[in-house]
C-alpha positions in Angstrom: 49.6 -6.2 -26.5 48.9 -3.7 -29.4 45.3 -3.3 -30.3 44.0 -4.6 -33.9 43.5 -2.4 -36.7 40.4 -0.6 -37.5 39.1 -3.4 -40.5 39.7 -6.3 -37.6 36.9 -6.4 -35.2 37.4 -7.9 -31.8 34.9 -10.0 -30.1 35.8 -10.7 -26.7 34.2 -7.4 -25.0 31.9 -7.3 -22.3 29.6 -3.6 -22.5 28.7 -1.4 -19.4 27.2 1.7 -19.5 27.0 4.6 -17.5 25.8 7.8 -17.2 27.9 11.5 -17.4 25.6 14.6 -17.6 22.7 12.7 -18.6 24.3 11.2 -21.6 25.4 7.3 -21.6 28.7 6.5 -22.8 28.9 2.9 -23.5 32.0 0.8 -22.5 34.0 -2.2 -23.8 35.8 -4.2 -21.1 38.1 -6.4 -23.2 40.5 -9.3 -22.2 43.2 -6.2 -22.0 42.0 -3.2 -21.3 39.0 -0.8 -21.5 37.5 0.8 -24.6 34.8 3.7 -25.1 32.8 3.8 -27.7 33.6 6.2 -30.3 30.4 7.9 -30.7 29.5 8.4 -27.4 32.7 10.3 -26.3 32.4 12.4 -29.5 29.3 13.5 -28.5 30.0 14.6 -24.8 33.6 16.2 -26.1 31.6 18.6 -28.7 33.2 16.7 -31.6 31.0 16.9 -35.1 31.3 13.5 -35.5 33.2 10.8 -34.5 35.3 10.5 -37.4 36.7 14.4 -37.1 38.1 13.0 -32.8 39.3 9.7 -34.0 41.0 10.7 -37.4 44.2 12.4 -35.2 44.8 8.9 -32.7 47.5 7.0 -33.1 46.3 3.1 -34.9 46.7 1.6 -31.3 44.4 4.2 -29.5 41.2 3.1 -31.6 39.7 0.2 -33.4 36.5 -1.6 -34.4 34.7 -3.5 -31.6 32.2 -5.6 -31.5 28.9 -4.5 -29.2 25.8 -6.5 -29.1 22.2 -5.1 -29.3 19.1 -6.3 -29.4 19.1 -6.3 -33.1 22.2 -8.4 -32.7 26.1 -8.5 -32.6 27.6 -4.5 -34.0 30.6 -3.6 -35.1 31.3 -0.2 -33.5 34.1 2.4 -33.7 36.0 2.4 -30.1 39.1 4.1 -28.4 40.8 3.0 -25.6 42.1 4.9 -22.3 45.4 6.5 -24.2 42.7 7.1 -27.2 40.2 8.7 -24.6 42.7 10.5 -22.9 44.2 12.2 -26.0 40.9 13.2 -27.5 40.2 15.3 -24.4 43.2 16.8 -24.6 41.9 17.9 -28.1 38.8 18.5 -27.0 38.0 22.5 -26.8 35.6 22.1 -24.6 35.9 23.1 -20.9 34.2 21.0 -19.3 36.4 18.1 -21.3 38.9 18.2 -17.7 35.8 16.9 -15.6 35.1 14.8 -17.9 38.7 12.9 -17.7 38.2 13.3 -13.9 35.2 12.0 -13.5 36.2 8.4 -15.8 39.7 8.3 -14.0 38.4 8.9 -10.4 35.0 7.1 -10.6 33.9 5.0 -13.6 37.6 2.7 -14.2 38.1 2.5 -10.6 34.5 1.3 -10.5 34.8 -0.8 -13.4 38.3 -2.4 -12.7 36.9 -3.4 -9.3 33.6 -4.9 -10.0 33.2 -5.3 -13.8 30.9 -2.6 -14.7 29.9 0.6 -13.8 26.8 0.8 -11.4 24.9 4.2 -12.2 23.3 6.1 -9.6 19.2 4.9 -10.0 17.1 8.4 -10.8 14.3 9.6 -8.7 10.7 9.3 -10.0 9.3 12.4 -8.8 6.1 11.0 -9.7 6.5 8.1 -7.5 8.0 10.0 -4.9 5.0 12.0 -4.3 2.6 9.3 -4.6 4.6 7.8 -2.2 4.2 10.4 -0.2 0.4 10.4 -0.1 0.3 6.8 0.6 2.1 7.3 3.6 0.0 10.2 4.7 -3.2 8.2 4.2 -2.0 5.6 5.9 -1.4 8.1 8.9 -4.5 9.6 8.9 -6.1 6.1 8.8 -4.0 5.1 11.8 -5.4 8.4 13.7 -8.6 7.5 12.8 -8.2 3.8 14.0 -7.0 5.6 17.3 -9.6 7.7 17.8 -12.4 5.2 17.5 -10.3 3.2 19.5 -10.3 5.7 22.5 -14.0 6.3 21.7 -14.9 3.2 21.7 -12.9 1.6 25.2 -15.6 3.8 27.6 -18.2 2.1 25.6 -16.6 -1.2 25.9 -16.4 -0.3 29.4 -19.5 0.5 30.5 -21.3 -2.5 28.4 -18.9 -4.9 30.7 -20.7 -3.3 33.4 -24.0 -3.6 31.8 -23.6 -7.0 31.0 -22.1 -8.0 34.5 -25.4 -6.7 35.9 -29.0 -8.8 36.6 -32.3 -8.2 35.8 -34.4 -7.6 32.7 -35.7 -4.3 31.2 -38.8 -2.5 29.4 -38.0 -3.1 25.6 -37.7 0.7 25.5 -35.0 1.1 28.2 -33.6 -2.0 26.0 -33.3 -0.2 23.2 -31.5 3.0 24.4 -29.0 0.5 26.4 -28.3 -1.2 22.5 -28.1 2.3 20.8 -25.6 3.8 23.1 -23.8 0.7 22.2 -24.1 1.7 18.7 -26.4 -1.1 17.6 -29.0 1.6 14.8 -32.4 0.7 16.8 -35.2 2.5 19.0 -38.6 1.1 21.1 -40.3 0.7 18.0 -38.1 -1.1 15.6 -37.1 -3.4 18.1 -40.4 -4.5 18.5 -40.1 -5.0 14.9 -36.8 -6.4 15.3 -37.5 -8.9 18.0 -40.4 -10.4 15.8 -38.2 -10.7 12.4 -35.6 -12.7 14.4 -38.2 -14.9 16.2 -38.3 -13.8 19.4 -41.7 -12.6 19.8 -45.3 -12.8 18.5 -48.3 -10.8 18.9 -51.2 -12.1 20.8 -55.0 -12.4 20.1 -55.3 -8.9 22.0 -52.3 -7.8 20.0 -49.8 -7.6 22.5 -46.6 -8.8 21.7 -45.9 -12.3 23.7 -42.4 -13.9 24.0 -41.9 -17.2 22.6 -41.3 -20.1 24.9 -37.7 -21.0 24.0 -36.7 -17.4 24.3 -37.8 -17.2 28.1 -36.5 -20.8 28.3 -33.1 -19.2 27.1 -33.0 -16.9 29.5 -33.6 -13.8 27.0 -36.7 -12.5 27.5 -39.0 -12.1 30.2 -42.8 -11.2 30.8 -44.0 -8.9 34.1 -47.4 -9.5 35.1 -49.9 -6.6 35.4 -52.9 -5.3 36.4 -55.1 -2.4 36.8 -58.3 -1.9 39.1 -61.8 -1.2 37.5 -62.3 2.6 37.6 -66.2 1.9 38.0 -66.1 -1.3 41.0 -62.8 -0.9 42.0 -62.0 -4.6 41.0 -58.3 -5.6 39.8 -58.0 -6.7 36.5 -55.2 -8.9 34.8 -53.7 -6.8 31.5 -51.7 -8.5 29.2 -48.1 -9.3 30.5 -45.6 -6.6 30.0 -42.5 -7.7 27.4 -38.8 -7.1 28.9 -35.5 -8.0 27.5 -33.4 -10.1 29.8 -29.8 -8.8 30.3 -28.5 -11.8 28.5 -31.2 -11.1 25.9 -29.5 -7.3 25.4 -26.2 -9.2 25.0 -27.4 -11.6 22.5 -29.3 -8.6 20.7 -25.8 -6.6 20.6 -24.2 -9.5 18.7 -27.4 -10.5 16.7 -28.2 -6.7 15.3 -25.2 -4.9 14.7 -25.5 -3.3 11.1 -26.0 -5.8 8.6 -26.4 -9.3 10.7 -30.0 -9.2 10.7 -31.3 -12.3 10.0 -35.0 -13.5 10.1 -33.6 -16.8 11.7 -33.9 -17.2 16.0 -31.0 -18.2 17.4 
């Protein structure tokens, strides 16, 4: 089937365009054959314009297509493969040979096959690298999750044996046991801690008492003691010593770790 003159557009074209050197070349897949636009090939050939490549083809090697845009449907100047192949035969360029390689070996193959021509995507070195330090902080967080991880499993450890235990202790020993299970407290502020949840109270005398429902509870305890008179020798009651149950040290562990403080008992 001969190709239509120059001054009658053809419509029935399907455009895909690919890539050669870093310059598109757009093509026309018609109901027939294949056609390149004009300008484009021009271009890549070294031609001044695509007027001075197209004025030596033969009437069936070129013609006016139809290629649509976002500004809508354009008519376009367009050779076909014996058009294409006979304007890089004029072509003085060298590189004009792997040119007509490259089309004959890759992009008709490609486009007779499949319909169009699928472009090799171009790395974003930009992404690429930030890629790359996504992963790496991701890598270093997963060593640091490791690390506390391994840190933290003796701790975890020796708590389980702590909490397995019996007994009750002073509110100072208390307080070392919660720090070395990283609970930010000493003798002193958990006195102060024990009161703002509830737990205790301070006496007429000033001594810190523990409320009923905590001993109830099993959480805190209170040790009798005495001393004898220095002048008669007679024993006298003091005020009952405070001590944190076991149980108490494990509720304390859950009830003060860094910002679950709450002036609420529980």
């Amino acid at each position: 089937m001969k190709q239509k003159g120059k001054d009658m557009p053809t419509t029935e074209n399907s455009v895909a365009i690919f890539s050669y050197i870093g310059q598109d070349v757009r093509t026309l897949r018609g109901l027939d054959e294949i056609w390149f636009v004009a300008a484009d090939v021009a271009r890549i050939l070294g031609y001044s314009e695509p007027a001075a490549m197209t004025r030596t083809l033969d009437e069936d090697e070129k013609g006016l297509r139809i290629v649509q845009t976002p500004g809508g449907d354009q008519s376009v100047l367009a050779i076909n493969e014996p058009g294409l192949y006979s304007a890089i035969l004029r072509s003085r360029r060298p590189e004009a040979k792997e040119f007509k390689r490259w089309v004959t070996h890759v992009v008709l193959p490609e486009i007779r096959q499949k319909g169009s021509y699928l472009a090799p995507v171009a790395l974003d070195m930009g992404a690429i690298r930030q890629l790359n330090q996504a992963v790496a902080t991701l890598l270093e967080h997963n060593e640091q999750v490791t690390a506390e991880l391994a840190e933290a499993t003796p701790r975890a450890e020796a708590w389980d044996a702590i909490a397995s235990a019996e007994g009750d202790y002073s509110v100072g020993d208390a307080a070392k046991i919660l720090a070395r299970a990283g609970i930010p407290t000493g003798p002193q502020r958990l006195f102060a801690q024990l009161q703002q949840i509830g737990w205790t109270f301070r006496g007429g005398d000033m001594a810190w008492r523990a409320r009923a429902d905590r001993v109830d509870r099993g959480y805190l305890a209170e040790k009798p003691t005495f001393h004898y008179h220095p002048g008669t020798g007679a024993r006298v009651v003091d005020p009952p010593q405070l001590r944190v149950t076991v149980k108490g040290i494990e509720q304390l562990r859950k009830r003060l770790h860094i910002g679950a403080l709450k002036a609420v008992s529980a």
